[in-house]
N, C-alpha and C positions, 0 to 999 in steps of 0.2 A: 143261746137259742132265742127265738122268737115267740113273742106271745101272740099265738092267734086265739085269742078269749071269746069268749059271751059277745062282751062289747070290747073294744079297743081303739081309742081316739088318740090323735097327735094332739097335745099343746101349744106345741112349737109356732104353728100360726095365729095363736088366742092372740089379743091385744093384750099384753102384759103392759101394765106401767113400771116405770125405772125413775131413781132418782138416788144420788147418792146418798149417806146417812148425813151429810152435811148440809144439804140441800131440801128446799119444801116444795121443790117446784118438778113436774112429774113430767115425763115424756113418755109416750108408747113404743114402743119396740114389740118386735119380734125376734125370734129362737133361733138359732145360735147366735147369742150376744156377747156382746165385749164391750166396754167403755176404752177399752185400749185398741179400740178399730185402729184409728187414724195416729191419736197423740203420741205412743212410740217413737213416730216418724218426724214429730216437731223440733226440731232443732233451737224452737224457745225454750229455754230451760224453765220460766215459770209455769210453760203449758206440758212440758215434758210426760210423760209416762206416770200418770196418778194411778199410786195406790193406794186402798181402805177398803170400805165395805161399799157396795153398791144395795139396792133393795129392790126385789121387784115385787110385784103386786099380781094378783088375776082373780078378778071375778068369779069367781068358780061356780058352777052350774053343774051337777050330778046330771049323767045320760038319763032319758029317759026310758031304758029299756032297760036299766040296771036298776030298775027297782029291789028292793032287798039283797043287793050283793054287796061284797064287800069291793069296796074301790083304793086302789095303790098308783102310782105313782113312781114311773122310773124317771131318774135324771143321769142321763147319757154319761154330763159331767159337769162340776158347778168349780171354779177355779177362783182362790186355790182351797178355800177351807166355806164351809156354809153351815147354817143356820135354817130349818125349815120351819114356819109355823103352818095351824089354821085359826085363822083369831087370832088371838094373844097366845095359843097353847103353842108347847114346842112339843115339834113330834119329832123330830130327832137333829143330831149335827153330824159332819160329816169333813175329816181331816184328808187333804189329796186333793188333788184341781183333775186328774186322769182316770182315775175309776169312776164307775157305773153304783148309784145304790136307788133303792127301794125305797118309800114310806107308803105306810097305811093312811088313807083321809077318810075323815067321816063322808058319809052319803047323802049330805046335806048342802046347799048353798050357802056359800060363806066365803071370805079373804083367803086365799093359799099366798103367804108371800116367803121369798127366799131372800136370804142374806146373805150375800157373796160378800170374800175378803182375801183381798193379794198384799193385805200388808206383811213385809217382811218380818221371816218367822225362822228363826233359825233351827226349830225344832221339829221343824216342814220338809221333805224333801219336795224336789230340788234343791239344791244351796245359791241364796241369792248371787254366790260367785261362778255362777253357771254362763255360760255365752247364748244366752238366748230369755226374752222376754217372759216373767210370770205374769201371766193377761189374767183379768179377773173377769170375772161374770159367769151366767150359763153358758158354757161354750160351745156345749153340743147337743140333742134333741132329746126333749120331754115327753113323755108319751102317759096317757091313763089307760089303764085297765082294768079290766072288774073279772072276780070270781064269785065263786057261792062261799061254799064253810071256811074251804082251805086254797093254798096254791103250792103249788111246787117251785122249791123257792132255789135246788141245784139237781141240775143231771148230768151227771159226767160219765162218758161214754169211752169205758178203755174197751181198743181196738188192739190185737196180734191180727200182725197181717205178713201173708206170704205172697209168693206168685199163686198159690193151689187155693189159698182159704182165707179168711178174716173170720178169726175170733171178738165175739161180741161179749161187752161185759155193760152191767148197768148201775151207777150207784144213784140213790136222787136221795131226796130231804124234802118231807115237808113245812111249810108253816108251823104246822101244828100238830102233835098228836091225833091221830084218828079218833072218833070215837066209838068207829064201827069199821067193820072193814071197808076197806074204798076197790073198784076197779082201776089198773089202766094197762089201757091199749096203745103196743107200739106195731106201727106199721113203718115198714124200708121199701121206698121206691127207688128204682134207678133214675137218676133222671134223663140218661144215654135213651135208655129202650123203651124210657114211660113205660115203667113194667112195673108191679110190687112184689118185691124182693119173696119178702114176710108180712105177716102179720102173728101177733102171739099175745094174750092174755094173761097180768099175773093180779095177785090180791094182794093187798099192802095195808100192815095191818099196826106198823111200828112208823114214829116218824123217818127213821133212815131205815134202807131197804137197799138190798143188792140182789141184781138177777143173770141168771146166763142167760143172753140171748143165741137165735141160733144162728150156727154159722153161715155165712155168704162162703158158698163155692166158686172158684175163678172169677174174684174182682176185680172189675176194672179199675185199676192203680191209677191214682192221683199223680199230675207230675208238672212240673212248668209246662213241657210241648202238650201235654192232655191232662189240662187239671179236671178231670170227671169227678165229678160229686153226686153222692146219691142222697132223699131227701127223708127224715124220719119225721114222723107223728104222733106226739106223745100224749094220750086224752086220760085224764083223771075224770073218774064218775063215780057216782053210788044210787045205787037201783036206774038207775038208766037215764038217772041227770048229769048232764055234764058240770064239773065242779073249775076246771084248769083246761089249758088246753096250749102245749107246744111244738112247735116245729124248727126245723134248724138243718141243716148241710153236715152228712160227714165223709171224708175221704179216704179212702186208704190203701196208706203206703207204707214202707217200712225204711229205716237209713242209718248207716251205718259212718262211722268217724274214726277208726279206729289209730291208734300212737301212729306219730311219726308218719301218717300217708294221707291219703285224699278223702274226700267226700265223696256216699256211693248213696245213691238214691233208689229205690225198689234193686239193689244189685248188681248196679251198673256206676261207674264213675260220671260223677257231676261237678263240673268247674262251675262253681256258685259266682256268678257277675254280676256286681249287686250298687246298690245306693245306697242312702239314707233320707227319711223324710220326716220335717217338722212340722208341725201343724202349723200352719201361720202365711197367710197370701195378703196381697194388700186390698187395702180399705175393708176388709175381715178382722186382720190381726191372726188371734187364735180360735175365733168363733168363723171356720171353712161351713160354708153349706155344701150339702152332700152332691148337688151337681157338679161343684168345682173340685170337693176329692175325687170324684168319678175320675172327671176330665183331667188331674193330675196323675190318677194313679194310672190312668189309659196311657197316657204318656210314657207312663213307669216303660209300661207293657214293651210300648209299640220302637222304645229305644232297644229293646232288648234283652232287659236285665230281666232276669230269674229269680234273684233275693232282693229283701230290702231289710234294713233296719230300721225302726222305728224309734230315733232316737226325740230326744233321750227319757222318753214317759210312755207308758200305755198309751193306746190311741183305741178308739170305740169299734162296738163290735160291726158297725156299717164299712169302716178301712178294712176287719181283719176278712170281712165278707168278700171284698172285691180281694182281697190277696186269695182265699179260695178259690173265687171266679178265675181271676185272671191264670194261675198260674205261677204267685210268687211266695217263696220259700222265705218265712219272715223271722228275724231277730227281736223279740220282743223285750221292754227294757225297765227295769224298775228302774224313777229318778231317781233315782241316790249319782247323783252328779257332784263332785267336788265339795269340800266344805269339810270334810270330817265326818265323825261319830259324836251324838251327843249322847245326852244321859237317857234314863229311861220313858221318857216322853217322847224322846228325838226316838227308837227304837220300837218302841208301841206303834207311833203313826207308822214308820216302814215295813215294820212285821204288818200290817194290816192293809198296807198299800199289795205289799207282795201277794200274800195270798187270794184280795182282791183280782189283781192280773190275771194269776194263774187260773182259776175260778173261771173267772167271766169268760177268758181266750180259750177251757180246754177243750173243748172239742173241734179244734178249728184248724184241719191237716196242714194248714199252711203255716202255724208256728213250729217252729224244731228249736230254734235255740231263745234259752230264758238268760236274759241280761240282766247280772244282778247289779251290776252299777259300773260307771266312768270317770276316768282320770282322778282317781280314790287316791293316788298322792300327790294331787292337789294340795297346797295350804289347805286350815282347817279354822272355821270358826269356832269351835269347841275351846275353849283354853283346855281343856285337859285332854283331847286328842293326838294319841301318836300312831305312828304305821301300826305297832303291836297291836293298840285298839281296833285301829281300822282291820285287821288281819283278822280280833277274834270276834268281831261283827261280821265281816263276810264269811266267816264259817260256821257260824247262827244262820245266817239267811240261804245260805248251800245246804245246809241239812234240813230247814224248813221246806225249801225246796224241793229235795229227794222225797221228803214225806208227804205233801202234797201233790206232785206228780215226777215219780220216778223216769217216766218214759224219755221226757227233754235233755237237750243237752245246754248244761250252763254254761254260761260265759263273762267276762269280763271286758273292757279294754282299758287299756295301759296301766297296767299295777303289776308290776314283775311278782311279785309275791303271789299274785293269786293263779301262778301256776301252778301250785303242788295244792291247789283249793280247787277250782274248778276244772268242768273238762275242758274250755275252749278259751283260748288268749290270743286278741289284738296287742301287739307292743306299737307303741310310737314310732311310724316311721312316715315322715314327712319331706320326700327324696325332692330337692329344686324348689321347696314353698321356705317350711321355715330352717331347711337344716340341708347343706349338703348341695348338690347338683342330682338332676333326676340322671344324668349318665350312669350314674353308678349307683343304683337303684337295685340292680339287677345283686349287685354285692353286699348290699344293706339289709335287701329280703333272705337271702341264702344263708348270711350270718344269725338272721332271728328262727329262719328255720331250724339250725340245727340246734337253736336253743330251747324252743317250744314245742313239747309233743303235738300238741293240736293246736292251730295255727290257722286263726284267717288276718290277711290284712284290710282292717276296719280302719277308715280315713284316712285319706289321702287325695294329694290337688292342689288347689290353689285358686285365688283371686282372679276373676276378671272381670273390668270395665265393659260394657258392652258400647261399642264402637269403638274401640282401642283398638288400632292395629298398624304395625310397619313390619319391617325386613329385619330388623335388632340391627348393633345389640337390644338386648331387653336388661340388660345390666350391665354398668359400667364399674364396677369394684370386682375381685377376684374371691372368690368362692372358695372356700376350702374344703380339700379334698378328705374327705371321712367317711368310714365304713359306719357308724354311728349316726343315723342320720333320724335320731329322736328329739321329737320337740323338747328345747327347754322351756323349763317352766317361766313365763315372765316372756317368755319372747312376742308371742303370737300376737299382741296388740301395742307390744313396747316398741318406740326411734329409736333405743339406745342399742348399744350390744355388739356381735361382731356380725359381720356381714353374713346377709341371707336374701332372695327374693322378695318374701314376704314385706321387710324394710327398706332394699334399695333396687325391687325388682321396678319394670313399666306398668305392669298390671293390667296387659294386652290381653285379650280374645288370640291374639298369633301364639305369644309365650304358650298359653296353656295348650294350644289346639297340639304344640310341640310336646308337651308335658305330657298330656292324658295320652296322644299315641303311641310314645314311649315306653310306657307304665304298661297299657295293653299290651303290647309287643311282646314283653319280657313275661309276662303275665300267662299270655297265649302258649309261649312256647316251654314254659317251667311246667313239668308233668309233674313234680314233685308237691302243686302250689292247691290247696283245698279251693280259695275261691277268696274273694275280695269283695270290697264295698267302698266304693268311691265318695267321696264328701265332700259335695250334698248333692240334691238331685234341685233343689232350687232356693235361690236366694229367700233369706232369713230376717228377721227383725234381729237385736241385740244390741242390749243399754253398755255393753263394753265399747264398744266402737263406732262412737262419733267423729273419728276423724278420716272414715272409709273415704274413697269417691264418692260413694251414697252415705252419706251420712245413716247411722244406727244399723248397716245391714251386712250381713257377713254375705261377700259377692261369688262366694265357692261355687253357687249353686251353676248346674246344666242349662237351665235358664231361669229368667228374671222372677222378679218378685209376682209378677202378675202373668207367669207360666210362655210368657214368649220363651223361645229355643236360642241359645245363645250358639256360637258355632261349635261349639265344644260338643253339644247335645250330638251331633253329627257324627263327630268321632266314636263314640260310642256305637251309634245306630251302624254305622261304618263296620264296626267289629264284631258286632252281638247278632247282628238279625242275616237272615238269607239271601233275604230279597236285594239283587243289584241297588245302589244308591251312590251318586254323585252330585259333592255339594262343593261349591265354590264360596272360597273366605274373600268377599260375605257380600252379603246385602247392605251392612250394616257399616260397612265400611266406603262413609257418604263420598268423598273426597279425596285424591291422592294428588300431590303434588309432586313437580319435576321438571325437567325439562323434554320437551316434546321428541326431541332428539335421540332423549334413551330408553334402551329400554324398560317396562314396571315387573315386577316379578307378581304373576299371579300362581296361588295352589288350589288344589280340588283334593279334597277327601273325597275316599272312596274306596269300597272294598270290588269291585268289576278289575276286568284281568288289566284291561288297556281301558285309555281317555284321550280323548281326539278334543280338543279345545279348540274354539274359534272367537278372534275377537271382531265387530265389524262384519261377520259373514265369512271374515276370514281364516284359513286353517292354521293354527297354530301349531300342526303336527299330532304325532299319537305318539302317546308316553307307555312301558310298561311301567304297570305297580307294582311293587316290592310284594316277594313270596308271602308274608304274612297274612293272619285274615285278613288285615285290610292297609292302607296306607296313604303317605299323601305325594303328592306329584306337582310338580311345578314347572311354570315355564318364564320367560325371559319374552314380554310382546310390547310394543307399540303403542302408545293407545294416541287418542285424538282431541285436542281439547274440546270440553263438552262431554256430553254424554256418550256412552261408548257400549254396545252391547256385548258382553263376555258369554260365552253357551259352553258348556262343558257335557261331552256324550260318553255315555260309560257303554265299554265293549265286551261282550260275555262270548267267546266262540266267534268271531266277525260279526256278531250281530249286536245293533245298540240296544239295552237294555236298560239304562237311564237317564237322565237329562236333566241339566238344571243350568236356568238363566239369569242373571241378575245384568244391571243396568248400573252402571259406574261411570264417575264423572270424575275429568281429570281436568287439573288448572297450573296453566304457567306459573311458577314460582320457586324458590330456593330457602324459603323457613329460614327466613332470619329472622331477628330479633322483633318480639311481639313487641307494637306500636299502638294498638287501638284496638276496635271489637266492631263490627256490625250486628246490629240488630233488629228482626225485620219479622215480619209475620209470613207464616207461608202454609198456604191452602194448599193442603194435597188430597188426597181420595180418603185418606182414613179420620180425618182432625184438622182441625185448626192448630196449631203452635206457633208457639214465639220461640224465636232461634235466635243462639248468640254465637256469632265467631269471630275468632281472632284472627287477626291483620297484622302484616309488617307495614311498613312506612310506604311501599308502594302498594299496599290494597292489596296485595295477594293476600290467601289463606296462608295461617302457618298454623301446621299440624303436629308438631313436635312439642309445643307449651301446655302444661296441664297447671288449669289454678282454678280455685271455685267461683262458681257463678251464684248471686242471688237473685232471686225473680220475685215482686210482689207489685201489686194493684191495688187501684182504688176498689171502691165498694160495689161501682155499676159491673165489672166482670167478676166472672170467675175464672181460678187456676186452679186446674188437679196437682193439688199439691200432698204432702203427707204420705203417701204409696209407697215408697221406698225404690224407684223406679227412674230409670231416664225419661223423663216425660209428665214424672208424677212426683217431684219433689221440686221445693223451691228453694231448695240449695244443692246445688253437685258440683262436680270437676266435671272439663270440659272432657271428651274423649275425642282424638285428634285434633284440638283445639276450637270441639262444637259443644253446644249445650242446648237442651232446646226445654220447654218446659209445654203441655199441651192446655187449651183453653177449652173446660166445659162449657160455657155459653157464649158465643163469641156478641161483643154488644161495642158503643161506643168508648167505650173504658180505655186509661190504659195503663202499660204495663213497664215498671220499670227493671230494667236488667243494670244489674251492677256485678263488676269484676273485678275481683281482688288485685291491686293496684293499676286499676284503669280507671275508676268512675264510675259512673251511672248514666247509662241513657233510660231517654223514656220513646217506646211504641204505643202510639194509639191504632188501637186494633179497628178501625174503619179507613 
């Protein structure tokens, strides 16, 4: 819940000073920080990804209208472990980089400084053997607020809810013993009918305290298609001062899971169609400001999806708010990611991370499932960890669970064993990425069905480059045919092994656009199937894989590191949402090569009945789409050397109901053997960039060679470099043998492009 106090000021914009503990020399920043903004993304290995303790510093200045209150102090989340002082005093520490804590500070002017530390710690969850970045710093927003004697420091609001009633229950806690009796008043507004519900007075006269509230007759049920929430008011007083004061969102719905069948949501079946998202965009890192989770999680929204998982850590109570809002049904996740069990230090921080989670999330209708950890047969850094340990760890953390909130339902993914422990299991199935062909997908899930009472499948997908794309093949070795299509261990970032995509796939935009609408298809049409979550919803940082096309960045996601929509995003949008949509692969696909003589095969996703394409103005026909929600369609056209306008019309009942145009350029050639590279500046409407392509011996493009590009300059310009992005990194693979890198100030500089066994040119950018 929200403190609406006395007073209540954000931090987050104060001028903090920062400097690491090795360092004497101070910088200012502001909140949400990270020193692993950008260096993640450096492909220097002396500048790589620094871990230790950072320090920041702030002036502090007590409100002036908070005279004699007492003043606290939330930090959203300080990663991974911290240290608080005021002065020299330490007022407390704080083990987890993902929960939310407290401290009390005096009411005085003085030094507040924190001490943040991501050095590896094996008695930390996450385990450094995790695929994704531990970013150090304040990650997420600081806030101060003031009370009088005491605060309310938990209120947890268990809900029973029907179609007819919602039963209201109240537990809270305070700071401190009373020393008199205290009032407080809760009031329930709708926030549909801006009406109030209730209002009802109790005395609380014990630090913990439990109350019935009264019941809500015919609520309006919480749901993805109408996530209505109503808003509560929680005022702590005595003799008619206000001492606390909070507010917060609750929803209510009820759901049900039961062996062997589907997900029913207020008593109706729900195919859960879901993601997963990591904290982490570029030139952020792990420190996201809350307009760009807005504008990712809208995204979430407006593809479609109804669930998401929030892997693989707790994320703040500002995401679980928009999953409220929006309408998404959340998997929430203690890191206990890979690495083992350790001794009782290692089990103290995660019994204390857990309860944290649960706590801080439970009132928030939009979590149902508690993730008590991932890929738990992992290797184990523990030397004395084996499955048995790890087995009677996660049944420690499943009955802590129950005790702290019975209502959720728990889950796991990929630990065969923590089926007869939890209620809900992801197994490993990675159909066409790292194991198997996505054809027989459909036989891969039906076999883990009838092995798993309760059953969602959590990750799945696969890699793409964005502007990768052709006709295939997309792999040139033979793929073996296996109803077993779970990752092995050691595969997912190893060359060696036996063939799979992931190692001798092309790593196209086409491949996957084939992939994801497969997956749905099978997905759509299996009644038997609770719901899914697709992995990722956007490209990632992660110190495992430096030798991606983007170097450090896992390319699963829907779109890029910096929330552009890859064509894949489409497919989804395609199968998830109502509204007509017709999209053409792609924009992104700058150049196709051929002979002008034949035909190019272009396709359009799209869920509309019919699609009338036109290349040039001209009609390319009208295609039916496959019965399913949605599909893709393709044709066999012309195009014209030069730029070529493609329009693709989606047809709902004879009538066009959506449209989409892109502008493709086609060049004489036949991709022979790469000979050289052009490199050339080019102004267009959004940026400046430096572009490098590859050439055969007659100067045509060739679009079939993929090898890395490196881009750097003198000191007069700038390159967006570091992002993890086409555009924002100054190493990549070419995608159809382009590469381009974008220039922040374009000046007389210039820039040199080198290509892995071609050389180095130099562009002066005037």
């Amino acid at each position: 819940m929200k403190r609406s106090n006395i007073a209540s000021y954000p931090l987050s914009d104060k001028p903090w000073r920062f400097r690491f503990e090795t360092d004497s020399s101070w910088q200012t920043v502001t909140l949400p920080h990270t020193w692993n903004a950008t260096d993640t993304m450096d492909t220097n290995l002396e500048r790589h990804y620094h871990r230790g303790t950072g320090i920041y510093e702030l002036n502090f200045e007590p409100p002036e209208d908070a005279d004699g209150q007492r003043l606290w102090v939330k930090f959203d989340a300080v990663a991974q472990r911290s240290k608080v002082y005021f002065e020299d005093n330490l007022l407390t520490e704080h083990h987890g980089g993902y929960t939310a804590f407290i401290v009390e500070v005096p009411n005085r002017a003085g030094t507040l400084r924190v001490e943040a530390n991501n050095t590896p710690d094996p008695d930390l969850i996450p385990s450094d053997m995790s695929d994704f970045f531990l970013y150090g710093g304040i990650t997420r927003d600081v806030l101060l607020f003031a009370t009088r004697d005491t605060r309310l420091t938990e209120m947890f609001f268990d809900i029973d809810t029907t179609d007819e009633r919602a039963t209201l229950r109240l537990c809270g806690r305070l700071y401190d013993t009373p020393e008199s009796p205290l009032n407080l008043n809760i009031t329930l507004f709708d926030q549909m009918k801006e009406s109030q519900v209730f209002a009802t007075l109790f005395t609380v006269t014990e630090r913990d305290f439990k109350f019935e509230l009264p019941d809500v007759i015919n609520p309006h049920l919480w749901s993805p298609d109408d996530p209505n929430l109503y808003t509560v008011h929680v005022m702590l007083s005595h003799d008619g001062i206000p001492l606390d004061h909070l507010t917060g969102n609750l929803g209510f719905r009820y759901f049900d899971f039961p062996e062997n069948d589907v997900f029913y949501l207020n008593g109706e079946r729900l195919l859960l169609q879901g993601t997963h998202r990591h904290e982490d965009w570029a030139g952020y890192g792990g420190a996201v400001p809350q307009h760009i989770v807005r504008q990712e999680f809208q995204q979430i929204k407006d593809a479609g999806f109804n669930f998401v998982r929030l892997g693989h850590y707790p994320q703040g109570d500002f995401v679980l708010d928009l999953c409220d809002q929006l309408g998404l049904i959340v998997w929430d996740e203690l890191p206990w990611c890979r690495g083992g069990v350790g001794e009782e230090t290692f089990k103290q921080y995660a019994r204390a991370m857990l309860r944290e989670m649960i706590e801080q999330h439970y009132n928030h209708p939009s979590v149902v499932f508690c993730g008590l950890g991932n890929e738990l047969d992992w290797e184990s850094e523990h030397v004395n960890s084996t499955e048995a340990y790890v087995i009677d760890f996660l049944r420690e953390l499943q009955a802590q669970t129950r005790q702290l909130d019975p209502t959720r339902l728990t889950a796991v993914r990929r630990f065969e064993p923590a089926k007869d422990i939890v209620d809900v299991v992801s197994p490993s199935i990675w159909s066409g990425w790292y194991r198997g062909r996505y054809e027989d997908y459909e036989i891969a899930l039906k076999n883990e069905l009838a092995h798993y009472p309760r059953l969602l499948h959590i990750e799945w997908g696969g890699d793409s480059h964005v502007g990768r794309h052709n006709n295939g093949p997309h792999i040139l070795t033979d793929i073996e045919t296996t109803t077993d299509h779970g990752e092995v261990p050691g595969t997912a970032t190893s060359s060696e092994g036996f063939s799979r995509y992931s190692k001798d796939g092309d790593w196209s935009e086409s491949y996957i656009i084939d992939l994801m609408a497969h997956h749905l298809t099978v997905q759509a049409r299996m009644s038997e199937l609770a719901g899914y979550a697709q992995w990722v919803f956007k490209d990632f940082g992660t110190p495992l894989r430096p030798e991606n096309p983007v170097p450090y960045v896992n390319q699963k996601g829907l779109i890029t590191r910096d929330g552009t929509p890859k064509d894949a995003y489409y497919v989804f949008k395609a199968f998830q949402i109502q509204s007509a949509l017709v999209h053409i692969e792609s924009s992104g696909w700058d150049t196709r090569i051929g002979d002008n003589s034949q035909p190019q095969a272009i396709r359009v996703i799209t869920n509309c009945e019919q699609v009338e394409l036109f290349v040039n103005n001209e009609s390319q026909g009208i295609k039916q789409v496959p019965t399913s929600p949605a599909g893709i369609v393709g044709w066999n056209a012309l195009l014209s050397v030069g730029n070529n306008s493609i329009k693709a019309n989606g047809i709902v009942g004879n009538m066009i109901k959506a449209q989409h145009e892109i502008t493709a350029q086609f060049a004489i050639g036949n991709c022979a053997s790469v000979a050289g590279f052009n490199a050339y500046v080019d102004l267009n409407d959004q940026n400046t960039r430096v572009v490098c392509q590859l050439i055969d011996n007659d100067g045509y493009p060739v679009t079939n060679d993929e090898r890395r590009v490196r881009f750097s300059t003198t000191p007069a310009s700038t390159l967006y470099t570091n992002k993890g992005f086409m555009g924002g990194s100054d190493v990549i693979e070419t995608a159809n043998g382009r590469a381009w890198i974008n220039v922040n100030a374009p000046s007389d500089g210039e820039i040199f492009v080198q290509v892995d066994g071609l050389g180095t040119k130099t562009v002066r950018l005037n």
